[in-house]
C-alpha positions as CSV (number, residue, x, y, z in Angstrom):
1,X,-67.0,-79.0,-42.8
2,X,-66.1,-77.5,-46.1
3,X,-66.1,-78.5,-49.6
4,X,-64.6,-77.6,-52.9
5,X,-66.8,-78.7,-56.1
6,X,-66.6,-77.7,-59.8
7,X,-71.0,-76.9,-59.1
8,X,-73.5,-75.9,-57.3
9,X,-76.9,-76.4,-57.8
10,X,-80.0,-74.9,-55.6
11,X,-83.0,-76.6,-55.8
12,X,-83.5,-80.5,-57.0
13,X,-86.7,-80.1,-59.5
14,X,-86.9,-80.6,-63.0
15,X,-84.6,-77.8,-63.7
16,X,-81.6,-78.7,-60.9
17,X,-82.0,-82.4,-61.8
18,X,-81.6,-82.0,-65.5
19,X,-78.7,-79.3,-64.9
20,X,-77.0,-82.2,-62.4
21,X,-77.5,-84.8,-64.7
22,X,-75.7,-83.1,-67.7
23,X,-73.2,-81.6,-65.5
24,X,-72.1,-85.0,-63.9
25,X,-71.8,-86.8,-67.7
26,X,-69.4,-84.1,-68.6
27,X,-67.4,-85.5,-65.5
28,X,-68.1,-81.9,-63.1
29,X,-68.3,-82.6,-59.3
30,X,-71.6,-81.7,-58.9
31,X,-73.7,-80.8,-55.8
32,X,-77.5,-80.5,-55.6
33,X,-78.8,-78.8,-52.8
34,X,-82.7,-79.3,-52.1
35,X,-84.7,-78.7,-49.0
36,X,-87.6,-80.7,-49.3
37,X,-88.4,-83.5,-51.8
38,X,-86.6,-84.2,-54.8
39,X,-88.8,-82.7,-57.6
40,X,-89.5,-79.2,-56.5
41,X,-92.9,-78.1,-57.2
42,X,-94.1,-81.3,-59.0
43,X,-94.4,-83.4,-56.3
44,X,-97.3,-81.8,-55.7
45,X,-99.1,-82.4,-58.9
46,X,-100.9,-86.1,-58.4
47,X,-100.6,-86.6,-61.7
48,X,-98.3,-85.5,-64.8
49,X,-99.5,-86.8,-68.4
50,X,-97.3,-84.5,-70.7
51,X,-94.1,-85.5,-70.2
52,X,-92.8,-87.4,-73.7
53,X,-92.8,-90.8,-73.4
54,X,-94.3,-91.3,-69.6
55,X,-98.3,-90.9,-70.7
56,X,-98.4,-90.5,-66.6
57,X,-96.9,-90.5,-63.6
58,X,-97.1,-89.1,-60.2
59,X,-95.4,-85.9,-59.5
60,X,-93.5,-87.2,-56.5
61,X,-92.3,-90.5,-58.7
62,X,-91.1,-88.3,-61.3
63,X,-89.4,-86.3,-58.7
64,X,-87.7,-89.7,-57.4
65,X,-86.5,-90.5,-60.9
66,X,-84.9,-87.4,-61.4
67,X,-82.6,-87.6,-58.1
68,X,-81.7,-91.5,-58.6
69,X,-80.6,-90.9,-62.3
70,X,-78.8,-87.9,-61.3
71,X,-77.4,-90.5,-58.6
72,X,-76.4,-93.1,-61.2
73,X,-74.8,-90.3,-63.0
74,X,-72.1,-89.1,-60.5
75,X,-74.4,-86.3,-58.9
76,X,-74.6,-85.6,-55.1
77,X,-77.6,-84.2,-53.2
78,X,-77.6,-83.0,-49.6
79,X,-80.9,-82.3,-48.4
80,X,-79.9,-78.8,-46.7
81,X,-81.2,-75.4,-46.7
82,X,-78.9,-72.6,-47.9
83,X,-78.9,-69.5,-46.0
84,X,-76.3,-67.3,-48.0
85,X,-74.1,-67.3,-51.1
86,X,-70.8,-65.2,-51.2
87,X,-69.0,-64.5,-54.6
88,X,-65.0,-64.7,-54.0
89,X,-62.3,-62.5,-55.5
90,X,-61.2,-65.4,-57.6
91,X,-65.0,-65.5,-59.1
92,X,-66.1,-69.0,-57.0
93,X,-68.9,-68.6,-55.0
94,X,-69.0,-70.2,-51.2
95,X,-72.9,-71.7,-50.2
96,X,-73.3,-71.4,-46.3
97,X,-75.6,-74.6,-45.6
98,X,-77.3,-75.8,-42.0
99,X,-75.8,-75.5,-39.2
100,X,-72.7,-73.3,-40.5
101,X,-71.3,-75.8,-43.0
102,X,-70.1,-74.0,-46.4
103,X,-68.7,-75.3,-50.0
104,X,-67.6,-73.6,-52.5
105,X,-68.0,-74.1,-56.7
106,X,-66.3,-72.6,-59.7
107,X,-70.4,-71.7,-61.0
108,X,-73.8,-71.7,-59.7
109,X,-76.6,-72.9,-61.4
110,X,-79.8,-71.6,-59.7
111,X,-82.8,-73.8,-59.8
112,X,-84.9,-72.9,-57.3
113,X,-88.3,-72.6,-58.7
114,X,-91.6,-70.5,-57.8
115,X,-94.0,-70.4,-55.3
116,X,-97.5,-70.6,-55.1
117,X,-99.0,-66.7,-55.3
118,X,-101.6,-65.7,-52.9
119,X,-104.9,-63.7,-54.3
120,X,-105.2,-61.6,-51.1
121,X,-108.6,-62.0,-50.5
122,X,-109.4,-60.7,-47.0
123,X,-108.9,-63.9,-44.8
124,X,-106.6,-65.9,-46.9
125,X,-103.7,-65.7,-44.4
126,X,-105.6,-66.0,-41.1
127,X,-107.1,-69.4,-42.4
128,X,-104.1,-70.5,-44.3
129,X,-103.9,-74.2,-43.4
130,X,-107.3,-74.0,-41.7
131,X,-109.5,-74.0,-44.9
132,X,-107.2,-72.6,-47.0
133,X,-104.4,-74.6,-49.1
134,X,-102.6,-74.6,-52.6
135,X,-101.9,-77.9,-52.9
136,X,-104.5,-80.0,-53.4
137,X,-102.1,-83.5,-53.6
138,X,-101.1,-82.2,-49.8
139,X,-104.6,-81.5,-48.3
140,X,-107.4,-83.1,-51.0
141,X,-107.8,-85.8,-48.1
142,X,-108.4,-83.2,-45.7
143,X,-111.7,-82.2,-47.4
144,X,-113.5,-85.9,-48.1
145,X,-117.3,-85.8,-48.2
146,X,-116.8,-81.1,-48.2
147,X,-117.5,-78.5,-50.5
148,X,-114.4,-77.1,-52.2
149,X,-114.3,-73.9,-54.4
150,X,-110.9,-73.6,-56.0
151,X,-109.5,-70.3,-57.5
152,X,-108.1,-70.2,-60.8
153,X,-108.7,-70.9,-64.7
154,X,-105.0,-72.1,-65.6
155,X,-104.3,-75.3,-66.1
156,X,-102.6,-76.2,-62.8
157,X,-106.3,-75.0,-61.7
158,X,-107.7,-77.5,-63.6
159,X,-106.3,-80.5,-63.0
160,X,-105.7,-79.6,-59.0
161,X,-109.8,-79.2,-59.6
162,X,-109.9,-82.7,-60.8
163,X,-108.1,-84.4,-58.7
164,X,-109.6,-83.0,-55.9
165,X,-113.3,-84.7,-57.3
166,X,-111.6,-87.8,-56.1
167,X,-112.1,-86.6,-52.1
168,X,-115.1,-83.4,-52.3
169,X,-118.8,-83.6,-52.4
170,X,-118.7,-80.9,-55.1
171,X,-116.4,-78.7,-56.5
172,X,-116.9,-75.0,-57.5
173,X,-114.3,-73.5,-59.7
174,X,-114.2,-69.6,-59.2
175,X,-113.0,-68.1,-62.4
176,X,-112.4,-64.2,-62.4
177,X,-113.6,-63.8,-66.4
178,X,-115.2,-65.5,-68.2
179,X,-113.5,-68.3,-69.6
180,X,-110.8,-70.5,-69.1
181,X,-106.8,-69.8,-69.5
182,X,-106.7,-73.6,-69.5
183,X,-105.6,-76.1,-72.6
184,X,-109.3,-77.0,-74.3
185,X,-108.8,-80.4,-73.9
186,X,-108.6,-80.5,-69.7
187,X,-111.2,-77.8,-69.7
188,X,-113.7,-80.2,-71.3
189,X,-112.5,-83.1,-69.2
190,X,-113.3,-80.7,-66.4
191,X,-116.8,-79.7,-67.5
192,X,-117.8,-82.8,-68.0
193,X,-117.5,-84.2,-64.5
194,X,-120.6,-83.8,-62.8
195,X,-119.0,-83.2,-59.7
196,X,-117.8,-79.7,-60.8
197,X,-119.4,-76.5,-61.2
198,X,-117.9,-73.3,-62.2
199,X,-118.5,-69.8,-61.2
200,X,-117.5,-67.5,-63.9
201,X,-116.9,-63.9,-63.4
202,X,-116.3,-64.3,-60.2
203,X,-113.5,-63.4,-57.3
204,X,-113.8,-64.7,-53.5
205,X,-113.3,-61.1,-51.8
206,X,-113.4,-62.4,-47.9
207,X,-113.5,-65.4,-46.1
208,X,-115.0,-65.1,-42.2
209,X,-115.6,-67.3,-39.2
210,X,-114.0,-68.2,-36.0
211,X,-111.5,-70.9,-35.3
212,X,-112.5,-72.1,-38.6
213,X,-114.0,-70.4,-41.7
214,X,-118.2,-70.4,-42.2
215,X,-118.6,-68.0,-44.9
216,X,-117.4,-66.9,-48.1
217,X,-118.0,-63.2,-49.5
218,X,-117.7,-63.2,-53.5
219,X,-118.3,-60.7,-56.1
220,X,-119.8,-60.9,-59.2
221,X,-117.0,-59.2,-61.6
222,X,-119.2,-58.1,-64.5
223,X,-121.9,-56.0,-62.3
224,X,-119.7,-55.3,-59.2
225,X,-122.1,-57.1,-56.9
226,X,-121.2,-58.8,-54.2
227,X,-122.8,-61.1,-52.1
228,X,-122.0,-64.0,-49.0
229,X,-122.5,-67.6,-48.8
230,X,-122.5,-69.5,-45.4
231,X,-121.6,-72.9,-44.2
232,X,-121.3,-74.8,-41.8
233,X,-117.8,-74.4,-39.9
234,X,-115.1,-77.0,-40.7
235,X,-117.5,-78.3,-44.0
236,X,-116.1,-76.6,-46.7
237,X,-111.8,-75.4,-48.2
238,X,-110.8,-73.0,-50.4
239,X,-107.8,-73.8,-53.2
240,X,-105.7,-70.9,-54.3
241,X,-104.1,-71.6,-58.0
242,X,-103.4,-68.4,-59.1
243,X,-99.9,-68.5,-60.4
244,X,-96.4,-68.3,-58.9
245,X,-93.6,-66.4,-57.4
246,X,-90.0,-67.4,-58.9
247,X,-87.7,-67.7,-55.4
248,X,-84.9,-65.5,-55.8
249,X,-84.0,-64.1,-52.6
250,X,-80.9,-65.9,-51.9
251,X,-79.4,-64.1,-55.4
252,X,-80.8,-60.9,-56.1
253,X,-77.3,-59.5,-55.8
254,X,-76.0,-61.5,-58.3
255,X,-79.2,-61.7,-61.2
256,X,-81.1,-58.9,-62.9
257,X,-85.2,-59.4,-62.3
258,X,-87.8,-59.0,-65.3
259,X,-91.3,-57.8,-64.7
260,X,-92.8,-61.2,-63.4
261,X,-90.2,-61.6,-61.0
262,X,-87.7,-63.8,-62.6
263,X,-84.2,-63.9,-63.6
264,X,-83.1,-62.6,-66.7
265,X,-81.1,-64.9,-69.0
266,X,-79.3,-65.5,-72.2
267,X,-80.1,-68.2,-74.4
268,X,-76.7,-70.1,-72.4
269,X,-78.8,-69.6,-69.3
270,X,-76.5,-66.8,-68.2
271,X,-77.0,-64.1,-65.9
272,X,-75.5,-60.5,-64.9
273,X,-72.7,-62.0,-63.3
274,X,-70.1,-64.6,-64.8
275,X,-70.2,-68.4,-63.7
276,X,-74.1,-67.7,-62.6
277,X,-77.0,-69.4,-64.5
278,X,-80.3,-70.1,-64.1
279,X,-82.9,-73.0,-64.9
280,X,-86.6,-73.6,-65.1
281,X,-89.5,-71.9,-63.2
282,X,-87.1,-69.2,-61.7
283,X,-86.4,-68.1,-64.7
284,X,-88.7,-64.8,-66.2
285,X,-90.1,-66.9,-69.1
286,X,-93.4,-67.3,-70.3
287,X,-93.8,-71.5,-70.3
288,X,-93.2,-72.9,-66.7
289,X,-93.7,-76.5,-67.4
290,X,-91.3,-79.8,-66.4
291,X,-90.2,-80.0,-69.9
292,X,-89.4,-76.2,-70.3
293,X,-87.8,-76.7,-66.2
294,X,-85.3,-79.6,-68.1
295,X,-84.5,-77.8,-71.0
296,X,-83.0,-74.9,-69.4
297,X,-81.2,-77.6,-67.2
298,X,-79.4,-79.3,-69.9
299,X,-78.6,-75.9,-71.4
300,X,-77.3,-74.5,-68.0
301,X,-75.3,-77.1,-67.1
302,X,-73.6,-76.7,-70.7
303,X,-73.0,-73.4,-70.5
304,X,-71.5,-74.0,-67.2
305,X,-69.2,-76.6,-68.5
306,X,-67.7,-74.4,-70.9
307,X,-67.3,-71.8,-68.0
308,X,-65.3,-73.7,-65.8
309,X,-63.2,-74.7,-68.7
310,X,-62.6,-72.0,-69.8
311,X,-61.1,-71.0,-66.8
């Protein structure tokens, strides 16, 4: 099956949501193309309390009201994964989808997000999903009545590290320096709980066991020092919140990348190539929040309006 629409847009987060919403009111056929949930990387974030005017919310209900307004608004989604993206001579682009299926769209908006980032401790990848995990709202039940040491002084480190108080015995933040990157306000919230200790100056350098893990190497980042902790196997997890990779691989021929991986863009959203924008944590920017995510959507689908118009 093919299709012809006026857009495309990959990923359904904050960012493609707010892009298909605009885009739709300014009467554009508009497709939205997610592969998992609608709300990207905020469905799993238990909780979201800086969004103006929703004091909080769950990430997976904000994610919900994002596809059903874009519903209301004229929007499509089709829960598909797209494996390639040609540009035409006559400057559309055509999105192979599933099992073969292809449309094609005057412009591209992509809003495909970012990725959690590994640290590369020795271990991480042999017990990934076996005591290792970076999303506490996935796994946090996993680990009721364990120990939990979760990497990372950001805020996304911060609250993951509180909501995760709701399952653990105890939880052990491991911070590499020697304070947090974190807002004040959540830090305090965070040290105040008396189910949370923190490990400054500190980096988990190796995780061993057998089927599961039973120790954890660290090292003391001020003196060099390391030294091992062990558990029982099965009785403890280890959190990884140490950033993220923007996913770009389906465009790289189309964008130019800045130093943390991004895509460059005007201030219209705009890339390298005409009819191509981009929106929200893809982006190289230096805020990736849900409200920076919908700005750039409003402003991509605008400038993608006046694209195709101007055609």
């Amino acid at each position: 099956m093919h299709t012809n629409v006026d857009l495309a847009i990959l990923g359904g987060g904050a960012a493609g949501y707010s892009a298909a919403i605009y885009a739709a009111r300014a009467n554009l056929s508009t497709v939205v193309f997610e592969q998992a949930m609608p709300g990207g990387q905020i469905t799993t974030t238990d909780i979201i309390e800086n969004y103006p005017g929703i004091p909080s919310i769950s990430g997976a209900e904000l994610g919900m009201r994002f596809q059903e307004h874009a519903d209301a608004a004229g929007a499509e989604t089709r829960y598909s994964s797209v494996g390639a993206i040609a540009h035409n001579a006559d400057g559309s682009f055509t999105l192979t989808y599933d099992a073969g299926e292809t449309l094609s769209a005057k412009a591209l908006i992509v809003a495909t997000g970012a990725v959690p980032r590994p640290v590369g401790f020795t271990g991480e990848d042999t017990y990934k999903g076996r005591g290792v995990s970076y999303c506490a709202t996935c796994d946090g039940m996993f680990y009721k009545n364990k120990q939990v040491f979760v990497i990372g002084g950001g805020n996304a480190a911060c609250e993951e590290g509180l909501f995760l108080t709701n399952f653990a015995s105890h939880v052990t933040m491991v911070i590499r320096r020697d304070e947090f990157r974190a807002p004040q306000g959540i830090v305090n919230r965070l040290l105040a709980n008396e189910k949370i200790s923190v490990k400054y100056e500190t980096s988990i350098v190796e995780l061993t066991g057998d089927a599961l893990p039973s120790a954890i190497t660290f090292q003391n980042n001020a003196t060099g020092e390391g030294y091992t902790e062990e558990y029982e196997p099965g009785s403890f997890g280890i959190f990884v919140f140490a950033g993220t990779d923007p996913v770009t691989n389906l465009v790289t021929d189309f964008v130019e990348l800045g130093r943390d991986g991004g895509i460059q863009t005007d201030d219209t959203m705009g890339t390298k190539t005409p009819g191509v924008f981009a929106a929200g944590d893809v982006r190289s920017k230096r805020l990736r929040q849900v409200i920076t995510a919908a700005s750039d959507g409003a402003i991509a689908a605008t400038s993608a309006y006046e694209y195709i118009k101007s055609l």
